[in-house]
C-alpha positions in Angstrom: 6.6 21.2 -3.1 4.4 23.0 -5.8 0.8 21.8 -7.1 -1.1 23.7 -9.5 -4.6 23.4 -9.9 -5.5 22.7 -13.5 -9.3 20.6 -13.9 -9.9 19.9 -10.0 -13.2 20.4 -8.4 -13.3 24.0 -6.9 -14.9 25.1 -3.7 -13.0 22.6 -1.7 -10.8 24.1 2.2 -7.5 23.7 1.4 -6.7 21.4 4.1 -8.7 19.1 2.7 -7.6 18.9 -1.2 -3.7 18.8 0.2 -5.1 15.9 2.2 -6.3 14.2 -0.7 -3.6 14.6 -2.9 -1.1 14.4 -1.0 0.2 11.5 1.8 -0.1 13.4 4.7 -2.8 14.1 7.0 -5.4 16.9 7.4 -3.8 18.3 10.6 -0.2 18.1 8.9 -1.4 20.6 6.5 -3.4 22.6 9.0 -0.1 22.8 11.2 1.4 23.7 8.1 -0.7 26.3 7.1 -0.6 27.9 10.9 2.8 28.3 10.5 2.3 30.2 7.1 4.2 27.4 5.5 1.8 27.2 2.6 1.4 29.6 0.2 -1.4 30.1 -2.5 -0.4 32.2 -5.8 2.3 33.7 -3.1 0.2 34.6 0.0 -0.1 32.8 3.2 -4.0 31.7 3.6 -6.1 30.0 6.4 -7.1 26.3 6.4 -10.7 27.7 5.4 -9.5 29.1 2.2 -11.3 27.4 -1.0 -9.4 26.7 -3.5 -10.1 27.3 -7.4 -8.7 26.3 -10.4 -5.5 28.0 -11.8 -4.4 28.2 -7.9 -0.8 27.3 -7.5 0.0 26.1 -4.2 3.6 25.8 -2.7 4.2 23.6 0.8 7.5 23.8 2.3 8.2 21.3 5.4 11.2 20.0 6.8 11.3 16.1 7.0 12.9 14.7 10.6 15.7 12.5 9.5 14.9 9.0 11.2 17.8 7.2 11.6 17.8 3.5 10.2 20.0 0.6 12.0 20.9 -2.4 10.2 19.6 -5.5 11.5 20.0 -8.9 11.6 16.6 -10.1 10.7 16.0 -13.5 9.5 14.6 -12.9 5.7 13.2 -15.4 3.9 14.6 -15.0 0.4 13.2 -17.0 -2.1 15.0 -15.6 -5.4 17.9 -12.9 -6.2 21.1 -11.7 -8.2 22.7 -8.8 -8.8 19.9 -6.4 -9.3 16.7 -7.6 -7.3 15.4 -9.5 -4.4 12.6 -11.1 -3.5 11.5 -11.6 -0.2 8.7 -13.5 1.3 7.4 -10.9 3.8 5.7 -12.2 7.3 2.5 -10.8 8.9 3.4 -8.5 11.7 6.2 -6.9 9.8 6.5 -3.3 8.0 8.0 -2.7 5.1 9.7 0.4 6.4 10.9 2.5 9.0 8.0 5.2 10.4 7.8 7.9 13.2 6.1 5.5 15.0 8.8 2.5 14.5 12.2 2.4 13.6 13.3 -0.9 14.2 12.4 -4.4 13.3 10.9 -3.7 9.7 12.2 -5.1 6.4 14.3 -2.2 5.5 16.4 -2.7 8.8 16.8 -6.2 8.0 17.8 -5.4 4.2 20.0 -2.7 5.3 22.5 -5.6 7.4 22.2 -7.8 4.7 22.8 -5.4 1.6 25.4 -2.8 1.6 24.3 -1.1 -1.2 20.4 -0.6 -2.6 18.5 1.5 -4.8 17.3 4.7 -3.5 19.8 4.7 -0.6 19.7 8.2 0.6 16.0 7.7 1.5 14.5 6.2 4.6 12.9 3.5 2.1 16.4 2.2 0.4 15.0 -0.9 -2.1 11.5 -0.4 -1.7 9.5 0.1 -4.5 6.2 -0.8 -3.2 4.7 -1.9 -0.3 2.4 -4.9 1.9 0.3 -4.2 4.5 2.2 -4.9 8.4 -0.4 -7.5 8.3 -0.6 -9.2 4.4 1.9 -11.5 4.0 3.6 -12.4 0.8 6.2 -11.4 -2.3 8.1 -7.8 -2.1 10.5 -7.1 -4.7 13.3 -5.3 -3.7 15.6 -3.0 -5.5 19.0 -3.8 -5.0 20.7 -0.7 -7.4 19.5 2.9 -8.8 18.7 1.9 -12.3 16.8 -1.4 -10.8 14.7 0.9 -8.6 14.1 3.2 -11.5 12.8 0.5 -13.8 11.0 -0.9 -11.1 9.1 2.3 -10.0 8.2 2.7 -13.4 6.4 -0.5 -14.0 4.6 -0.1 -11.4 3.6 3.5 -11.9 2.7 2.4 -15.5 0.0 -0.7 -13.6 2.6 -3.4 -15.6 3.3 -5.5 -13.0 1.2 -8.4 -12.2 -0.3 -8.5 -8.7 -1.9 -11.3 -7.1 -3.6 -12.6 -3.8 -5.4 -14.9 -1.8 -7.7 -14.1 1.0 -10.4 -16.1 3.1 -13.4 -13.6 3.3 -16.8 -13.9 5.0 -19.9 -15.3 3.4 -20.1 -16.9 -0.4 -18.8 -14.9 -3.3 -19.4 -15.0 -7.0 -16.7 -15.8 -9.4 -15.2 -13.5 -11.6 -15.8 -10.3 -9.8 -14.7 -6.7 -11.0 -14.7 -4.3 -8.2 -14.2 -0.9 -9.8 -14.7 1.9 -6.9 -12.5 4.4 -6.0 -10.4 5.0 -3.1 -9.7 7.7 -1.0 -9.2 8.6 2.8 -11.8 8.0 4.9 -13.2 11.6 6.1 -14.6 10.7 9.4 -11.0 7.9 10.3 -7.9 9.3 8.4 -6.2 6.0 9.2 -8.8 4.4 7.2 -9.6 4.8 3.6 -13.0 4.3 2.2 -14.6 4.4 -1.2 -14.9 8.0 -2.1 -16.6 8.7 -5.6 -16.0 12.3 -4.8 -12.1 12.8 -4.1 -11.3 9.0 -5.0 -8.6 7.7 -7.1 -9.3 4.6 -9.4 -9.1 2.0 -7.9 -9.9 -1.7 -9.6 -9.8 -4.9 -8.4 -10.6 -8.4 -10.0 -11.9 -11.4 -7.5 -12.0 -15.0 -8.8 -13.3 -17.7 -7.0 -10.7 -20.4 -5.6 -13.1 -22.5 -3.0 -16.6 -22.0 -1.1 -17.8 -22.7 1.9 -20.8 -22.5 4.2 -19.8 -19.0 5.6 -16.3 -18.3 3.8 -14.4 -17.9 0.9 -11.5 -18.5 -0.7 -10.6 -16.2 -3.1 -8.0 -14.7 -5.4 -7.5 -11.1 -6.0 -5.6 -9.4 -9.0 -4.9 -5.9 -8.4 -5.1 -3.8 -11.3 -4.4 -0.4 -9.5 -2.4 -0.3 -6.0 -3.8 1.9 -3.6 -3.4 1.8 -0.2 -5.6 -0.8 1.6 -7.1 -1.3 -2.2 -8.1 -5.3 -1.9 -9.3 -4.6 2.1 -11.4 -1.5 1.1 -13.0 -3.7 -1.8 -13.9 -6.4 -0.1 -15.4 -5.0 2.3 -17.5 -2.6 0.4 -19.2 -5.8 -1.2 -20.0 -7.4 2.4 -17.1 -9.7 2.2 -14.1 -8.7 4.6 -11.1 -10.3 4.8 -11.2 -12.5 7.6 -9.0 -11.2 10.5 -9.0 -7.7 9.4 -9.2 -5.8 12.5 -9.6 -2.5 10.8 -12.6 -3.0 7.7 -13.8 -6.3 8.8 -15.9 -8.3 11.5 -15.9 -10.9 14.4 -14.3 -14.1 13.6 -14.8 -17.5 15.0 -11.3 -18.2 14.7 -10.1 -15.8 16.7 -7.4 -14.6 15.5 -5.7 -11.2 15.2 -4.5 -10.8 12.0 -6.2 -10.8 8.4 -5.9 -14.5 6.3 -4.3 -12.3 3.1 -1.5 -13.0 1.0 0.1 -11.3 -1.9 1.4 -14.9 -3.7 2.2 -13.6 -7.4 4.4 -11.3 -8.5 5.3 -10.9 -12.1 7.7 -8.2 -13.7 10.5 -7.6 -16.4 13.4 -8.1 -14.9 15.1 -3.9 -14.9 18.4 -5.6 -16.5 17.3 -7.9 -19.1 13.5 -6.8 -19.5 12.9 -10.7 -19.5 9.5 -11.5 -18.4 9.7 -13.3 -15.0 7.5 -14.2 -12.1 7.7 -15.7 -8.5 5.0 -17.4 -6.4 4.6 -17.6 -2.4 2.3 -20.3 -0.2 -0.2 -19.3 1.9 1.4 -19.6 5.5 0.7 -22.1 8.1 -1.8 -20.4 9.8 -3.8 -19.9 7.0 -3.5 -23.3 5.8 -4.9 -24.4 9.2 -7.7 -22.8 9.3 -8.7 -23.7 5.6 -8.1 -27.0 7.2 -10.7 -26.2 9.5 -13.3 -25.4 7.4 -13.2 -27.6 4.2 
């Protein structure tokens, strides 16, 4: 891979810029860079090195090859034809295969059900954009090459329409713009964090659904997609998502996973560029406990 550095801040390590740009962690690139795998303007450097404007940086790694088994996993599919799907994800379910885990995600489950899907030779075949293992809600899914390609571009352009609902501690205003960028969290790498230094944009809109003495019910359009983006958010306004083990807080509910669900998706459709959209209910749980509480 090859990166120039045009208008970036300078005087940055190296290890930490590829981190920020890149999807991979600090010590992926320090390993790289150990094993002189990373060259800047053509010569190997240390992790220390700064880096400057007009640098151009070439990585080379090899990818392991994880090997994806179909599997017959029951999918709730709530619309498709010949060129898309859309699935109603459950908590406690990736999106697709990792180092970590293989088996059981939605990819292994598409894989037994579809023979074909766009972006096949990857270890994400359909997948054009992704839920938290915990959020539960509406993935599109790719089902051909020029589907995908249309797809990823609407989404890279910020055209698709992205919505949520989520029961957060304490009483929130209505009509909320949370404009904060994103970026990993220095101190956590598997947390992200707002970062006005190395963030990307990251915007989110919160409208009030329903109050309560300590909750909320709220919905949340995305107008970025950054990892973790409506989690961060929240939470940076002192109102986590209830259940979210990772940026939120105790719960008297106990339970173990976060009360947030992506329940709007709207898109042109990649073969007749028709606009359509598709909407999800809250799951059972979550209707319970709004049960609870009203």
């Amino acid at each position: 891979m090859q990166y120039e550095i045009k208008s970036e801040k300078e005087n940055i390590r190296i290890d930490k810029y590829l981190t920020e740009k890149f999807d991979f962690s600090r010590n992926f690139f320090k390993n790289l860079i150990d094993q002189k795998l990373v060259l800047v303007n053509g010569n190997t450097v240390k992790s220390s090195y700064q880096v400057n404007k007009g640098d151009l940086i070439v990585f080379n790694y090899k990818e392991e090859k994880i090997v994806i088994k179909p599997e017959k996993i029951n999918l709730n599919i709530i619309y498709e034809d010949e060129s898309i799907a859309i699935i109603d994800k459950p908590k406690n379910m990736i999106v697709h295969p990792t180092d970590s885990q293989v088996t059981g995600t939605l990819v292994n489950g598409l894989l037994f059900k579809y023979k074909t899907l766009g972006n096949m030779d990857s270890i994400r075949p359909g997948i054009v954009h992704r839920l938290d293992k915990d959020t539960s809600g509406l993935v599109v899914v790719a089902k051909n090459n020029k589907s995908y390609n249309s797809l990823v571009s609407q989404f890279s352009k910020g055209t698709v329409e992205r919505r949520y609902k989520a029961l957060v501690h304490g009483k929130v205003g209505n009509n909320i713009l949370i404009d904060k960028p994103i970026g990993r969290n220095e101190r956590e790498r598997i947390k992200f964090a707002i970062n006005y230094k190395n963030g990307k944009t990251a915007i989110s809109k919160v409208n009030l659904l329903e109050s309560y003495e300590n909750y909320s019910f709220v919905e949340i359009e995305l107008k970025t997609g950054r990892t973790h983006q409506i989690r961060v958010h929240l939470s940076s306004i002192n109102h986590p998502v209830v259940g979210d083990l990772i940026y939120g807080r105790k719960n008297e509910f106990n339970i173990q996973t976060q009360l947030l669900h992506a329940y709007y998706l709207g898109f042109k459709h990649p073969k007749t560029m028709e606009k359509i959209h598709y909407e999800s209910d809250i799951p059972k749980e979550f209707k319970d406990i709004l049960g609870r509480i009203r």
